[in-house]
ZAPA-15420 format. One record per residue: residue number from 1; residue in one letter; x, y, z of N, C-alpha, C in turn. Coordinates in pm, whole numbers, padded with zeros to 5 digits. Layout:
! ZAPA-15420
NODE  resi  resn      nX      nY      nZ     caX     caY     caZ      cX      cY      cZ
NODE   NUM     A       X       Y       Z       X       Y       Z       X       Y       Z
...
***
This chain:
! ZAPA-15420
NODE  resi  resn      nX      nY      nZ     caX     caY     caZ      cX      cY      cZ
NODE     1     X   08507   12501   09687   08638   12552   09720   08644   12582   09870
NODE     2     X   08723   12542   09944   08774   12581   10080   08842   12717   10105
NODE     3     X   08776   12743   10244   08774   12906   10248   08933   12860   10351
NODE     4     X   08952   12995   10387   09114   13026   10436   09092   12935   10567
NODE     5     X   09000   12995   10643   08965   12936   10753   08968   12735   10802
NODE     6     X   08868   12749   10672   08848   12597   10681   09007   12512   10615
NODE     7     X   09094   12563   10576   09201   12576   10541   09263   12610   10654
NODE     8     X   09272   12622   10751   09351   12688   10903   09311   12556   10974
NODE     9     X   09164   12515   10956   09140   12453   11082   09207   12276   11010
NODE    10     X   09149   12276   10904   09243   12142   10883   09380   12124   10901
NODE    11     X   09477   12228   10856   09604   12247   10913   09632   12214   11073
NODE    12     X   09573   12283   11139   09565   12259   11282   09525   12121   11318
NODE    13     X   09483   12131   11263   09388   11983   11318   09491   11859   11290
NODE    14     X   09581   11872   11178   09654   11798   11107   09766   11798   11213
NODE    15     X   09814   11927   11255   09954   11933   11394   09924   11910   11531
NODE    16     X   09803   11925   11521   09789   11841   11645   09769   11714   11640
NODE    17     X   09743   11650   11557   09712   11478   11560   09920   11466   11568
NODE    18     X   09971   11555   11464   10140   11460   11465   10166   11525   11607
NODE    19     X   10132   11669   11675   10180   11654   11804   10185   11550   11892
NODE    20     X   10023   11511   11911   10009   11411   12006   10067   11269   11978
NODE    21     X   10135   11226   11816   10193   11095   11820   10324   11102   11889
NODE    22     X   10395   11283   11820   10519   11257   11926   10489   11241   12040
NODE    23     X   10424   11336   12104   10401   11290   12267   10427   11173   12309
NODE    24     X   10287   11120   12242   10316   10966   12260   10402   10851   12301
NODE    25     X   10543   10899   12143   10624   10798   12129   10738   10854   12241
NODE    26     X   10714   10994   12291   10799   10989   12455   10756   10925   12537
NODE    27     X   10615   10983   12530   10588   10910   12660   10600   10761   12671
NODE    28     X   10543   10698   12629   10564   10571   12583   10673   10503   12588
NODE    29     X   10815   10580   12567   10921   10515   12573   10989   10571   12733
NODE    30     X   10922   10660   12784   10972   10660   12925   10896   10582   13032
NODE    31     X   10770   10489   13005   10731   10400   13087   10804   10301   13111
NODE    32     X   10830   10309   12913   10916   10129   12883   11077   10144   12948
NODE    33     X   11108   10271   12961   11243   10262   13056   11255   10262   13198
NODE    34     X   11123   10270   13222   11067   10254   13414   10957   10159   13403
NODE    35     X   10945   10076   13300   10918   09967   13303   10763   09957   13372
NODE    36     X   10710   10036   13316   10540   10001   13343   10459   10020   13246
NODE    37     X   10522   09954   13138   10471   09935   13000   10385   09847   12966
NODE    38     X   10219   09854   12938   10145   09737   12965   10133   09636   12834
NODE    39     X   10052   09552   12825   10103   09493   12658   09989   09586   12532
NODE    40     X   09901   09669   12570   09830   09723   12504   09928   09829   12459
NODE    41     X   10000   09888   12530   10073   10026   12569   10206   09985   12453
NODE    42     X   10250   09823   12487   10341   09786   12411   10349   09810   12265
NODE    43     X   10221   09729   12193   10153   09767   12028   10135   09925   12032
NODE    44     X   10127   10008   12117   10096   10151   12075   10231   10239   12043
NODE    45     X   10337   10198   12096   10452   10252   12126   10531   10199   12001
NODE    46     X   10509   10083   11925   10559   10001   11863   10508   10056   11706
NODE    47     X   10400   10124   11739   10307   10252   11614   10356   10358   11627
NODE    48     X   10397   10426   11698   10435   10524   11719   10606   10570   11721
NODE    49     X   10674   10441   11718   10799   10429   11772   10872   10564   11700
NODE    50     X   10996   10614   11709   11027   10708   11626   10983   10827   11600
NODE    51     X   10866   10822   11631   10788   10952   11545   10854   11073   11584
NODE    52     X   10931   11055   11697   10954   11207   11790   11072   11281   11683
NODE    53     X   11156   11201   11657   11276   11206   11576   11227   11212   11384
NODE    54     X   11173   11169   11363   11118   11134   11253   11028   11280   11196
NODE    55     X   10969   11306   11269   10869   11364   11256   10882   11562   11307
NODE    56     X   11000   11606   11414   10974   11701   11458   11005   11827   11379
NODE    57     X   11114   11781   11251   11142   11900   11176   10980   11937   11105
NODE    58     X   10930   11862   11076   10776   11885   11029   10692   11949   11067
NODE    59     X   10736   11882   11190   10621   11924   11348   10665   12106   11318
NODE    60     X   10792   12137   11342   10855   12253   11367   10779   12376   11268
NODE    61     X   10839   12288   11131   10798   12376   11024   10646   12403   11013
NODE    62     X   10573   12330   11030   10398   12328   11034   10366   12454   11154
NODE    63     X   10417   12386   11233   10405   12492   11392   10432   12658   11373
NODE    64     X   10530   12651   11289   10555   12798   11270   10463   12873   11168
NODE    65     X   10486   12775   11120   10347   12848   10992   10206   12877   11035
NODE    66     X   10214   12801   11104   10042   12812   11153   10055   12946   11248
NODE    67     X   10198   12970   11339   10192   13043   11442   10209   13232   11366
NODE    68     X   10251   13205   11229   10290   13332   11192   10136   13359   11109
NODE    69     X   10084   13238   11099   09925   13322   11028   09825   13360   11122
NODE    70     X   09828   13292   11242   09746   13330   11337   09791   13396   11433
NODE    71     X   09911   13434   11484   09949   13507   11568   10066   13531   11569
NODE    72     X   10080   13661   11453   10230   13650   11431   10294   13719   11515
NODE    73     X   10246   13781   11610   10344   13848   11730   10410   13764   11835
NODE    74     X   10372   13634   11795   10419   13540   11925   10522   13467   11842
NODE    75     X   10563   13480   11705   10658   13446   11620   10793   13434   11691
NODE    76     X   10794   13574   11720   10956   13581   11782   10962   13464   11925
NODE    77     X   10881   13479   11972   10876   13409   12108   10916   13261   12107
NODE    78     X   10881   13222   12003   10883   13086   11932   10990   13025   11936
NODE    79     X   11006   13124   11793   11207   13093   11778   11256   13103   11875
NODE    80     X   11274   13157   11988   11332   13200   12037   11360   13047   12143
NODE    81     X   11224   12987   12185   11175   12934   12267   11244   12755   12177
NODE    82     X   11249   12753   12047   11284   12631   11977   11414   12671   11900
NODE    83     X   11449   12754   11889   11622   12730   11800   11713   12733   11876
NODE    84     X   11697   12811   11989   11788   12817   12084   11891   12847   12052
NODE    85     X   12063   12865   12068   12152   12941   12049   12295   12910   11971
NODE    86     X   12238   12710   11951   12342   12663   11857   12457   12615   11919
NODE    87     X   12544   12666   12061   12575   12681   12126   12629   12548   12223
NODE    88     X   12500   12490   12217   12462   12415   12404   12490   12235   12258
NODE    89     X   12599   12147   12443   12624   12019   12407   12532   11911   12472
NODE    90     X   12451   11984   12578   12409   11870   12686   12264   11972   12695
NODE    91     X   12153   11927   12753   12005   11931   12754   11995   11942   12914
NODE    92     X   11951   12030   12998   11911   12033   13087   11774   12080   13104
NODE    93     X   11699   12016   13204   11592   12007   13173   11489   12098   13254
NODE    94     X   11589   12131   13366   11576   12241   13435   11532   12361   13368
NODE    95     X   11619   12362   13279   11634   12555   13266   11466   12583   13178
NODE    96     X   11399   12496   13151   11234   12516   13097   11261   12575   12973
NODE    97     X   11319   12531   12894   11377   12578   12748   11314   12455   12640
NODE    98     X   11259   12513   12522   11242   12400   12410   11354   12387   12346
NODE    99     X   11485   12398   12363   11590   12442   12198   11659   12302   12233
NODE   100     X   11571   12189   12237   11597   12041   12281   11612   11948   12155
NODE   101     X   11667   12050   12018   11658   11933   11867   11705   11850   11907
NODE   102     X   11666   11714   11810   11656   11600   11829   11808   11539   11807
NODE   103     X   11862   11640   11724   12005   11617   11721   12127   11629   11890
NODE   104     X   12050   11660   11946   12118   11726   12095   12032   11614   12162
NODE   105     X   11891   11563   12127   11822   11474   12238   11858   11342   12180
NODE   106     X   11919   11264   12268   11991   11091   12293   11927   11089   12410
NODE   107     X   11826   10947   12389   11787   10891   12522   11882   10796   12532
NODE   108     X   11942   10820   12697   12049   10766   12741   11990   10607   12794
NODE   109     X   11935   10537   12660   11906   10409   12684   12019   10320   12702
NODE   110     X   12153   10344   12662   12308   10273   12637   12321   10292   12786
NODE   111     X   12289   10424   12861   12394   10421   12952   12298   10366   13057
NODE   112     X   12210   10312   13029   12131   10250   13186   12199   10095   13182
***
């Protein structure tokens, strides 16, 4: 039987592997829109495609859970830092805010 712990660390271990695919499938798709996308880079992006969108309500929900068993005082900080105010039509990228749902993020691939 698996103890709590070893139960924490697979969890973790599990949000960080889907963190780093979203990463990925940004990063990845902001080379391919500045166009220094190599053909290795191409098949990786092409694995990954979507995931950011696909994947972040998951990402979200996992993230919080993990953040309220291990450090639930940084809970509020969280939300605070990812729901943002409901409010906002446009994403600036300035203001160093996560409340960037995927429903509000359109890569302005149409308008290039």
């Amino acid at each position: 039987m698996a103890s709590n712990l070893d139960r924490y660390r697979s969890d973790l271990s599990a949000l960080v592997h889907l963190s780093g695919k979203m990463l990925s499938d940004l990063h990845l798709r902001h080379l391919k829109d500045q166009k220094r996308l190599n053909k290795g880079q191409e098949d990786a992006a092409k694995q990954v495609g979507g995931s950011f969108e696909r994947d972040y309500q998951h990402w979200y929900t996992e993230a919080r859970a993990v953040l309220s068993q291990l450090v639930p005082d940084r809970l509020q900080e969280f939300d605070q830092l990812y729901r943002g105010d409901g409010k906002r039509k446009t994403v600036d990228v300035t203001e160093g805010r996560h409340d960037k749902h995927p429903s509000l993020l359109r890569l302005r691939r149409s308008a290039r």
